[in-house]
N, C-alpha and C positions, 0 to 999 in steps of 0.2 A: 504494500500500500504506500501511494503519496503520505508526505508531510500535513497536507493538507485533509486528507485522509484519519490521520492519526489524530488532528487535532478537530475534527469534528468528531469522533466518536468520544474522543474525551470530554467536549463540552457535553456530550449528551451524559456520562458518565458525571459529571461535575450536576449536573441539573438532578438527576438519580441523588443521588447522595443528599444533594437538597434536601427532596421532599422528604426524603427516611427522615434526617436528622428534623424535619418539621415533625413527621410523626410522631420520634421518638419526645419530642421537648411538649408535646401535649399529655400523652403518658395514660397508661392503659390503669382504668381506676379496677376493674375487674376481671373476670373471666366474660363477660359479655362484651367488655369493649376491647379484649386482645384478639377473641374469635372472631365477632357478629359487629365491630369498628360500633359498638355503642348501638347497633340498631337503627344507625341515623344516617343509612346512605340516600344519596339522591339518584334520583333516575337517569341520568348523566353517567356517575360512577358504576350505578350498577349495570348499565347495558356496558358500558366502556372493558369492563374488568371480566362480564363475562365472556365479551368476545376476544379476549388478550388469554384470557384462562385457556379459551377454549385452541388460539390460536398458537399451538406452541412446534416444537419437533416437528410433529407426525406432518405437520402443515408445509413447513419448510422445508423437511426432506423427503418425507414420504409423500405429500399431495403432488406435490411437483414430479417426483420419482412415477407416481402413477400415472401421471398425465404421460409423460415418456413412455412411460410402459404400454398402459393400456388403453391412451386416451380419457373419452369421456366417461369412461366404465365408471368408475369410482365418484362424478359428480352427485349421484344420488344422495350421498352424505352430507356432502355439503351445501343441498337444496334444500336443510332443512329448518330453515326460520320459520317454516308453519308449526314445527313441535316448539321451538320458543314462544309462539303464542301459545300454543296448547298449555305450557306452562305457567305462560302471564292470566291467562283467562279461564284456563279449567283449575290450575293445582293452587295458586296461589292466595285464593280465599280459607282455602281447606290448612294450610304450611301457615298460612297468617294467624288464624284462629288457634291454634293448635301452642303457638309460643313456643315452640322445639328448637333447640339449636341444631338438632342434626337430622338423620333422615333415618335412620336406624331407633333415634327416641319416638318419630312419629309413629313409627310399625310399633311401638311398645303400646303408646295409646290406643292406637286401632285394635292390633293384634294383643299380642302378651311381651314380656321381658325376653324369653326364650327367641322371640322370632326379631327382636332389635340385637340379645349380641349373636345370631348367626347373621345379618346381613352385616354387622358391624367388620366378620370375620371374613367376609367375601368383601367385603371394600377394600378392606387393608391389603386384599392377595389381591385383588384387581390392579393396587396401585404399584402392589409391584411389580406383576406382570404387564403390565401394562403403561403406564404415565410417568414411573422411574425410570425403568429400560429403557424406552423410547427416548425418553426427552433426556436422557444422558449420554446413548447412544448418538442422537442426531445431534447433538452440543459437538461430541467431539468432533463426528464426521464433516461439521461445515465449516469447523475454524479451519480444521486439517487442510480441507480443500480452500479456504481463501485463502488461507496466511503462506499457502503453499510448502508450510515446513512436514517433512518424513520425522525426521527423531530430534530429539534435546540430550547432548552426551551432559553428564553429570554424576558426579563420582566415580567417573569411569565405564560407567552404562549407557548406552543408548537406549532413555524412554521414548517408546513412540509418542508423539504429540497428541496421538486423537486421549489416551488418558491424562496426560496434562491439561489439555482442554476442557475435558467432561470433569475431572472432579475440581477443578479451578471454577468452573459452572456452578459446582455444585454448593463451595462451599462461599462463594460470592452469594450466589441468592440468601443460604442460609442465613449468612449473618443477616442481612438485613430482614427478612420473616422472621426472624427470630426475636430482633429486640423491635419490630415495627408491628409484628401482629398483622390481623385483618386490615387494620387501617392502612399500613403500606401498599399490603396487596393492591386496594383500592384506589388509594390516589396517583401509585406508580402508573397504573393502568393508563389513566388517566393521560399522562405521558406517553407512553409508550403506543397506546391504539393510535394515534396521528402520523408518528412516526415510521412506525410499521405500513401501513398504508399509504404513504409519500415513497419509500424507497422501493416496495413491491411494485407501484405503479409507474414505475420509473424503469423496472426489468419488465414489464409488460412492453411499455411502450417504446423501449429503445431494442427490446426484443424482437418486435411484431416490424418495427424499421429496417432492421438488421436482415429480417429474413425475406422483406417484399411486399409485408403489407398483409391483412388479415384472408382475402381471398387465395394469397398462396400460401400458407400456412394451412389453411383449410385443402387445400386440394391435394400437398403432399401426405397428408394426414388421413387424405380418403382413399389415398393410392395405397394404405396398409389395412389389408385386409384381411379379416379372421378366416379360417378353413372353412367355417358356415355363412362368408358373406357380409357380416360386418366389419365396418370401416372402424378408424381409431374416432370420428366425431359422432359416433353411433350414442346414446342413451340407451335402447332397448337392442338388447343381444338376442340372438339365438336360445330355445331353448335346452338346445343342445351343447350353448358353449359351457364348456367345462369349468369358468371360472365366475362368469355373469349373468346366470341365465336370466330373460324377465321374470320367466317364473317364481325366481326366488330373490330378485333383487328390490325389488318396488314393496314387497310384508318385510323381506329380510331388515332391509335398512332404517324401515318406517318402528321393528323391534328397537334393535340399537338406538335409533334417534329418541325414541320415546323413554327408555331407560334413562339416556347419557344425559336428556336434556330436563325431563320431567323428574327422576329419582335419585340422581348420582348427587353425593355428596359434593362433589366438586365443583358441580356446577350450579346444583340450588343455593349451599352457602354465598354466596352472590347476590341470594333473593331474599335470605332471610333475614341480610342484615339491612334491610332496605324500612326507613322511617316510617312508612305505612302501605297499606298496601295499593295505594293509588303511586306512588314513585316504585312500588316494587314492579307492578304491572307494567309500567311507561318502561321502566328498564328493560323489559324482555321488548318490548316493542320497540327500542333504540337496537338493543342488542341482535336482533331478528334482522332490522335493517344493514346493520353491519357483517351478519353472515351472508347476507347474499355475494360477496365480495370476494370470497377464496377460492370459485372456482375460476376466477377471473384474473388475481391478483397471485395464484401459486398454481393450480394444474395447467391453465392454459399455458402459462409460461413453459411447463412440461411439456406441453406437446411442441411448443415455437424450440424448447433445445431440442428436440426430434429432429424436426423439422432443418434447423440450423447440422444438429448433427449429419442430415442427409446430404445436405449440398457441400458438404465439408466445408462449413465454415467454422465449428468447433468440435473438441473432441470428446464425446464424453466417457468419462473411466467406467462408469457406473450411472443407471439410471437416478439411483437417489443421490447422485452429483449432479443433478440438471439444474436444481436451483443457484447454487452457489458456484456453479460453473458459470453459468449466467451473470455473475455477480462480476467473478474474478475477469470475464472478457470481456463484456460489453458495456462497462458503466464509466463514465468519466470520471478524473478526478474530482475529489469534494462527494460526490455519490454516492461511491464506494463504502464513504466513512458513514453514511446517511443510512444505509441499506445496512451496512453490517450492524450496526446503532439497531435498528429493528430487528434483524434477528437475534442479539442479545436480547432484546426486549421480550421480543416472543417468548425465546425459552426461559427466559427469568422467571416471566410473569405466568409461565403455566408451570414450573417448577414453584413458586413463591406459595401459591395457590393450593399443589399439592400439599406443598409444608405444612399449611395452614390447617388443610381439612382432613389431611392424616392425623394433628397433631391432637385436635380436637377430638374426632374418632374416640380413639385409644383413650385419651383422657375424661371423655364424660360418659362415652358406653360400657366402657370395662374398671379403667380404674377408681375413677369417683361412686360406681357402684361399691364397691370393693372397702373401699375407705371415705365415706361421706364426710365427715367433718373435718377436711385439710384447709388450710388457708387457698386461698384462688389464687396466690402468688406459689406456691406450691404444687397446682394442678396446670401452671404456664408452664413449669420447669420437667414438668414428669410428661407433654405433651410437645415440647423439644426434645427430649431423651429419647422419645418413642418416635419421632421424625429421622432421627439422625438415623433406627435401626433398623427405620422402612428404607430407606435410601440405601443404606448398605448392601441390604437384601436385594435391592433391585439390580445395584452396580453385577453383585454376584450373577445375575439372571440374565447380564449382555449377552456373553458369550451364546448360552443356550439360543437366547433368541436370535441370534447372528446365524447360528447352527439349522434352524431352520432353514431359510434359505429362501425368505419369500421379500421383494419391496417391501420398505419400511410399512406403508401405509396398507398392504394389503396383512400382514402382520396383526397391525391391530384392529383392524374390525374382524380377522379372523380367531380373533381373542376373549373381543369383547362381543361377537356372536355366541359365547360359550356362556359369559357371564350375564347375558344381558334378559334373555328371555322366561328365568324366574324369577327375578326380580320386575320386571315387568308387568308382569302374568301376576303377581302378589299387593303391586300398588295398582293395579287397573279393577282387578277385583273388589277388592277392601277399598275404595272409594267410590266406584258404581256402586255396591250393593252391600247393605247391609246383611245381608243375609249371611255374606260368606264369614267364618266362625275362625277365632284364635286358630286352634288344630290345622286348619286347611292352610292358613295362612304360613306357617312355621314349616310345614312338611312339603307347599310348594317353594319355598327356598331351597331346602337340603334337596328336593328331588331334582329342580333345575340347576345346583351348583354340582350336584353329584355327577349327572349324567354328561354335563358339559367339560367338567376336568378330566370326566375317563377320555372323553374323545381327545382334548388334551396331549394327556399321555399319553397315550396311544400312538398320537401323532411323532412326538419326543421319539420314543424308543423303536417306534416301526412295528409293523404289523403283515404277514405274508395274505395275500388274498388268500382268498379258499377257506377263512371257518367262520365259523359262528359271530365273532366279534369282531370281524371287519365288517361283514354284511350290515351289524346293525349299526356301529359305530362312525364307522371309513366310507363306508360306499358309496355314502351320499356325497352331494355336495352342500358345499359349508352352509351357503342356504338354505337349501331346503332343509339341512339337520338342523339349524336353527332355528324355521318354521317348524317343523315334528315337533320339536322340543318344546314351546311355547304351546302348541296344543295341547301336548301331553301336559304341562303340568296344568294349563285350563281347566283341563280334564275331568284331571285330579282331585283339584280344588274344590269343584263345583262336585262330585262325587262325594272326599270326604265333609264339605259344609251339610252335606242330607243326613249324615250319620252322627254331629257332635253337636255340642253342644254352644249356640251362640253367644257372642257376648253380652253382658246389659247394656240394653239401648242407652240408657242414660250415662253412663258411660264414655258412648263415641255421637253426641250431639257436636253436628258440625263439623264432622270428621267423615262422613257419607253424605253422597246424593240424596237429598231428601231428607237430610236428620236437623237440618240447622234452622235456627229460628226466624220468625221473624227479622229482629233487630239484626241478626248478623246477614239476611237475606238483604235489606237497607241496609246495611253498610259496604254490602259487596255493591251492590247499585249505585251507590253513589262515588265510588273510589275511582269510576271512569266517564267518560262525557262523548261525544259524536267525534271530535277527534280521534283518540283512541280507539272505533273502532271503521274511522275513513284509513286513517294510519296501515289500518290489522291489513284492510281490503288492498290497499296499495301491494304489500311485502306478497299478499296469497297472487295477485294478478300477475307480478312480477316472474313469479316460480311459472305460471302457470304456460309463462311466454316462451321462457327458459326452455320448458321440456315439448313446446311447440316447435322450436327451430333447430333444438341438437335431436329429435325422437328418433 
């Protein structure tokens, strides 16, 4: 990198530091204001942070990596600012009322204790397989490829760079999640989404120059075609292809979204620390409009390094070097420093974020059961300790996931295809219906985290066709075993709720369709106005054009 270069990412680095140290000099009076930043985000921060949360690695090296790979195959995910409404207007009355810090306490009220710590236990292993790996993973792999360095000799050693990278990543974010809490998270965001989005659209458009202009980009892209006929700017595959089919990508993804966007920890804390539920709502509706962006702003640029890679204009080592390949040839000085500023951003702020709602987890699902009367300065400290051992855990889980052998980005939704459809399947039921009972609730968990991590493993250690447990396990594709799965524990659910015994209605008031009162029915009426829902119609029309002209 230029001089120029270097000292643009520093000022952005100098403005970081800023706000921490603003954070930090306000000063976390609780445990609600280190997690939940006091409850008092605005609609602003919170769509801001959870599209920075949500933007991290997988975006940077895997979105882009897919768009190289497989084209538009993979946009489906990231068409899904209809499920951030789903969660500013269906979930958000029900999370608001309820006053939970986590999403594993809410299953405790719905459900029982039992069914908040196994979800509590299937988060924490999501986050390592999944949001650790990844986004420590992709840390290293894009410094590696901008800063162009192979190793660092030091005591005689040569470390390779991409580990100097990732745990230099790692523990830059921490310290500041650590003594900034939720409220970093939040305002860094704040920061960081402008920035991220000025330098993205900047490899976009010096990308889309570079190669001739959007129609031939488009046309070399249609000239790669699958053995069943679809091109790389296809949305709807073959049902025959082996990795997309629509049969199973349009339920498959729409699972995953509903999960990642409606129940995951990671990304409702976002909503929950939102001042009321009228700025919690607005946020997902700011936030909703800012996802529309990444298949625009990181896979298209994936297929423009295809594309570029075709006519040799550059080289790519690997597909998940398409973004930052892009980075390191086609940006000017001063850019350069702009663009890499946001991908620090990115990954910071989706690492900061994990910090945060790992730390919480473990600290109010497991240990504050465990020992109730600790000081809240005491359950900060014991919920940093259990951050550092998620992290750890995840660093350990590269290699396996490297070992696989699949695009970063096709990686984790083949992942979180596993984790996603009982949990699902457990908040979609216990909010529709009061009917369905604690028991159904707790054992459609353990049956969709059960049967999802054998395929897992299975995967890991290999499996020869020809018996019994490939057929049921392997055979499928990852879709459609995703879809299976989610019916099966539907099933289930709706099976054992006829056999046990319900909860007390009085109880889960306001917690079910149909259970909440008057006054909380007025108060969800009134938390929005005709904006909010011209806003909603705008972001659904947008999608709906989207899959009109790539279909």
């Amino acid at each position: 990198m230029s001089t120029l270069d270097w000292i643009v990412l520093g000022l952005f680095c100098v403005a970081l530091i800023g706000i921490v140290i603003w954070v930090i000099a306000k000063k976390d009076k609780n445990t609600t204001d280190y997690f939940l930043a006091g409850r008092d985000a605005t609609w602003i921060a919170i769509g801001a942070s959870i599209f920075a949360s949500n933007i991290g690695s997988e975006h940077l090296v895997g979105l882009a990596g897919a768009g190289a790979e497989s084209g538009m195959a993979m946009a489906h995910w990231e068409m899904h600012g209809w499920m951030i409404l789903m969660l500013g207007w269906l979930f958000v009355p029900f999370y608001s009322r309820s006053k939970v810090f986590t999403m594993p306490e809410f299953l405790e009220r719905r459900y029982n204790p039992q069914a908040r710590s196994f979800l509590s236990i299937i988060s924490l292993v999501s986050y390592v397989l999944t949001k650790v790996a990844v986004t420590v993973y992709a840390g290293g792999v894009v410094f590696k490829d901008v800063f162009d360095i192979e190793y660092i000799t030091a005591f005689g050693y040569n470390i390779d760079f991409f580990w100097i990278s990732a745990i230099g990543l790692v523990v830059l974010t921490g310290i500041y999640t650590t003594f900034g809490g939720m409220k970093a998270v939040l305002y860094t965001s704040v920061l960081q989404t402008p920035i991220l989005l000025i330098g993205s659209l900047a490899v976009l458009v010096l990308g889309l120059i570079k190669v001739g202009g959007w129609g031939e980009m488009m046309e070399i892209c249609r000239a790669n075609v699958t053995v069943h006929g679809d091109s790389m700017t296809s949305l709807m595959r073959s049902p025959k292809d082996l990795d997309f089919p629509w049969t199973g990508v349009i339920l498959g993804s729409a699972i995953i979204g509903f999960w990642y966007w409606c129940t995951d920890q990671f990304i409702v804390q976002r909503v929950l620390s939102g001042r009321d539920m009228k700025q919690a709502r607005r946020g997902t509706i700011f936030g909703a409009y800012l996802k529309l962006t990444p298949v625009f702003i990181f896979l298209i640029p994936g297929m423009i390094a295809f594309a570029l890679n075709q006519k040799g204009l550059i080289t790519l080592s690997s597909n998940d070097a398409a973004f930052s390949t892009m980075v390191k040839e086609l940006l000017p000085i001063g850019f350069k420093g702009v663009v890499i500023g946001g991908i620090l951003a990115a990954l910071m702020s989706s690492l900061a974020s994990l910090f945060n709602s790992s730390a919480m987890l473990f600290t109010i699902d497991f240990y504050q059961k465990h020992k109730p009367n600790e000081s809240d300065k005491h359950y900060v400290i014991v919920g940093r300790v259990a951050t550092v051992v998620i992290v750890l855990l995840g660093i350990l889980w590269i290699p396996v996931m490297k070992g696989i052998g699949k695009v970063l980005y096709e990686y984790l939704q083949d992942v979180q295809s596993l984790l996603a459809p009982g949990i699902a399947a457990v908040f979609l039921l216990g909010i529709v219906s009061k009917k369905t009972t604690p028991a159904a609730g707790l054992w459609g968990l353990i049956i969709g985290f059960t049967l999802g991590m054998t395929r897992l493993a299975l995967n890991i250690f290999g499996l020869e066709e020809g018996n019994l447990l490939y057929a049921v396990f392997l055979s499928h594709n990852w879709l459609h075993y995703e879809i299976y799965l989610f019916i099966v524990v539907i099933i289930t659910m709706i099976i054992i709720s006829y056999f046990t015994k319900r909860k007390d209605p009085e109880t889960i008031v306001g917690l079910t369709m149909g259970s909440a009162t008057a006054a909380q029915r007025a108060e969800t009426r009134e938390s929005y106005n005709y904006w909010d829902i011209i806003n909603s119609i705008i972001i659904i029309t947008i999608i709906l054009v989207f899959y009109a002209y790539f279909w």
